[in-house]
C-alpha angles and dihedrals in degrees: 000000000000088000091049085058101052094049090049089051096046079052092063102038082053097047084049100052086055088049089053095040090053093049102051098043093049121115116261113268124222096219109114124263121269096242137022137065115275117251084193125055094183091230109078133333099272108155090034130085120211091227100190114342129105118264096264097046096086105037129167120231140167089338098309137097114244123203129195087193081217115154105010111264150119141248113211135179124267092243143040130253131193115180120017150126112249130195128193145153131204134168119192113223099220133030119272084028103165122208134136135199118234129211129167082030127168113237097233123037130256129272106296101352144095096240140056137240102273147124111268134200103201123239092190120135095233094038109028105156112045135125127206149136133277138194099003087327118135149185140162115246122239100177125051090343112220120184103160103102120055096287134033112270125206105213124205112246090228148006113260107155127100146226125308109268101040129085122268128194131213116180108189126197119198126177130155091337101317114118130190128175132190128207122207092342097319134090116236111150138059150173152173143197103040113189093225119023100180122055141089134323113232145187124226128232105183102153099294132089110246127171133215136207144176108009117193143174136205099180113195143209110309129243094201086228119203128273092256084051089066132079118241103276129236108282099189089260117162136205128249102176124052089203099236101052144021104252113153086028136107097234096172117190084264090064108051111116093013101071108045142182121205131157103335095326143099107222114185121180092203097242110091113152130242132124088223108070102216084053092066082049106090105233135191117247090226137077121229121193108182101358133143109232126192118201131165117194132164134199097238100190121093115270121243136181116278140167108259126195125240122238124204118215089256085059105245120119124249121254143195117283093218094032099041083184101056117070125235101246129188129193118269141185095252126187100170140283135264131133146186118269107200127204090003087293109138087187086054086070115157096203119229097194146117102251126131086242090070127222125292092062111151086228093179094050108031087054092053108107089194092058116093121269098242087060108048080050090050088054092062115093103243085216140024104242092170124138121225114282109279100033133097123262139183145241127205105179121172120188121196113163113318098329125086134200125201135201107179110191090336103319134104106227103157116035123197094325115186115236101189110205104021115142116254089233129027144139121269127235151205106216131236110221100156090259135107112260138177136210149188164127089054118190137162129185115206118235118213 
């Protein structure tokens, strides 16, 4: 009898390890889980913002969101979230396909790239499965610890995903800066100590075409994290650049293969053609009236040595004692020269330069000997924020009335400067100075 009942048992456990087997090695299904709200209605991408492709970069079809990967960017939710359970599947469509899945995001890039500062779970052929930090994001790894690169990688402990062309699925748990994620039914990755634990959820587009399906969410309890715990929220910014075209610019014939749009940038080689010189200027189609623009922008070419002039604090420039005409002049590091017009305005310049002065300078006002005193002053940055030639930089601007205010990478370096005469309304534009310049990551908020 006793015999009879182990082997009867051993039949079951059996029976049960081929249950489990099968389980875990069975495709992925695309019926819905049994829990959670959905993040995807498989209609239209209501609940998520396109936050610096091109229209046709995030489309819906048949149920799936299909992804160009073309320029890099991402598509995040509307709203933040902090400790959840979140299911999702994704195929690429070609071997080597790149994409990642962002959580704790920010809800704008970084300074002078396509993606924001967040927490990612690759989606990459050759390392599906890790988790790391982006952007200044950052976590401890729990699982195949990996800190040879410039931030700590959480590596899976093994490769469960499978060929392009089929259907993958991640589940990733999240909870007071722990993070798991399972592969294909198995976890195989952790991790602890995220920098941020509450923020969007985003999609990666990095050069490849990726999809995306039933997207679901179980948010849990919250830990009512500290400010410094949570990305930076959703402003009401907009974009003014698709990253691939022109749309919603003036690119005149002059300007073809001079301005130029590539892969999330603006590259221009300083030499469009017009006989009239704002022409050779790139202006917005639309008119803006209070509004709070962000702009980066670098000097690409390589700096040399130039006689720079020399600016008092009342903003004229000083000149030689025995040739009252001529300006004293003193060797600087120079990249080049651009700058920013606002409401149509060439005297409201915001200069993009090398100068010692730094950028943000007010040039067409703080030139102008019949302007006041106090606002050719108040046109001088009060502080040099520059970063060194060849990096990006970044422009906060904010226009009420006649008076701007600039932060420029942090810093505030024009306050409230009066521009007398500027229109109420006008188009906004990137300046031709000759120079190569580079832009991106163009925003602007709308005041009432």
């Amino acid at each position: 009898m006793q015999s009879n009942v182990r082997i009867n048992a051993g039949v079951k456990l059996l029976g049960l390890c081929l249950i489990s087997l099968f389980l875990t090695n069975a495709p992925v299904q695309a019926a819905e889980p049994a829990a959670g709200t959905a993040l995807f209605n498989g209609r239209d991408l209501s609940g998520w913002v396109n936050v610096n492709g091109a229209p046709d970069t995030w489309q819906v079809q048949d149920g799936t969101i299909v992804c160009t990967g073309e320029p890099r960017c991402f598509l995040r939710t509307d709203r933040m979230y902090e400790n959840y359970v979140l299911e999702l599947e994704w195929r690429h469509e070609k071997p080597g396909g790149n994409s990642g899945l962002f959580f704790h995001a920010d809800a704008l890039p970084q300074i002078g790239a396509p993606y924001p500062r967040a927490i990612e779970a690759q989606l990459f052929d050759d390392d599906h499965g890790s988790l790391f930090g982006i952007r200044g994001a950052s976590l401890v790894p729990l699982t195949d610890p990996d800190k040879k690169g410039s931030t700590a990688r959480a590596r899976a402990l093994e490769k469960r995903c499978k060929p392009a062309g089929q259907w993958n699925q991640y589940v990733l748990t999240t909870k007071d800066g722990t993070v798991e994620l399972a592969v294909n039914g198995k976890v195989v990755t952790r991790a602890k100590q995220t920098s941020l634990v509450k923020g969007f959820i985003g999609l990666q587009a990095e050069h490849t075409e990726v999809h995306f399906r039933n997207i679901r969410i179980r948010e849990l309890p919250s830990s009512n994290p500290p400010p410094e715990k949570i990305a930076q929220s959703d402003e009401g910014f907009v974009s003014l650049f698709d990253g691939v075209s022109f749309a919603g610019w003036k690119h005149l014939p002059g300007h073809k293969g001079h301005w130029v749009a590539h892969d999330g940038e603006i590259h221009y080689d300083g030499k469009a053609e017009s006989k009239k010189r704002t022409d050779r200027d790139l202006w917005t189609k639309d008119e803006f009236g209070d509004f709070i623009l962000i702009a980066d922008w670098r000097l690409p070419v390589e700096p040399e040595l130039k006689p720079h002039p020399i600016v008092l604090f009342n903003g004229d420039f000083l000149m030689q004692e025995d040739n009252p005409r001529k300006r004293v002049t003193r060797p600087h590091l120079d990249a080049g020269d651009s700058g920013i017009y606002l409401r149509g305005s060439t005297r409201a310049q915001l200069n993009i330069w090398s100068q010692v002065l730094g950028s943000g300078e007010i040039n067409g006002y703080r030139t102008d000997k019949t302007m006041p005193p106090e606002v050719r002053r108040a046109c001088i940055p009060i502080k040099n924020a520059d970063r060194p030639l060849g990096q990006w930089n970044r422009f906060e601007i904010t226009m009420r009335g006649d008076r701007v205010t600039v932060v420029l990478n942090g810093t505030t370096v024009i306050t409230e400067a009066q521009l007398p005469g500027i229109p109420a309304r006008g188009p906004i534009a990137l300046q031709h100075h000759n120079d190569p310049v580079e832009f991106r990551n163009l925003y602007i908020k709308e005041l009432k």
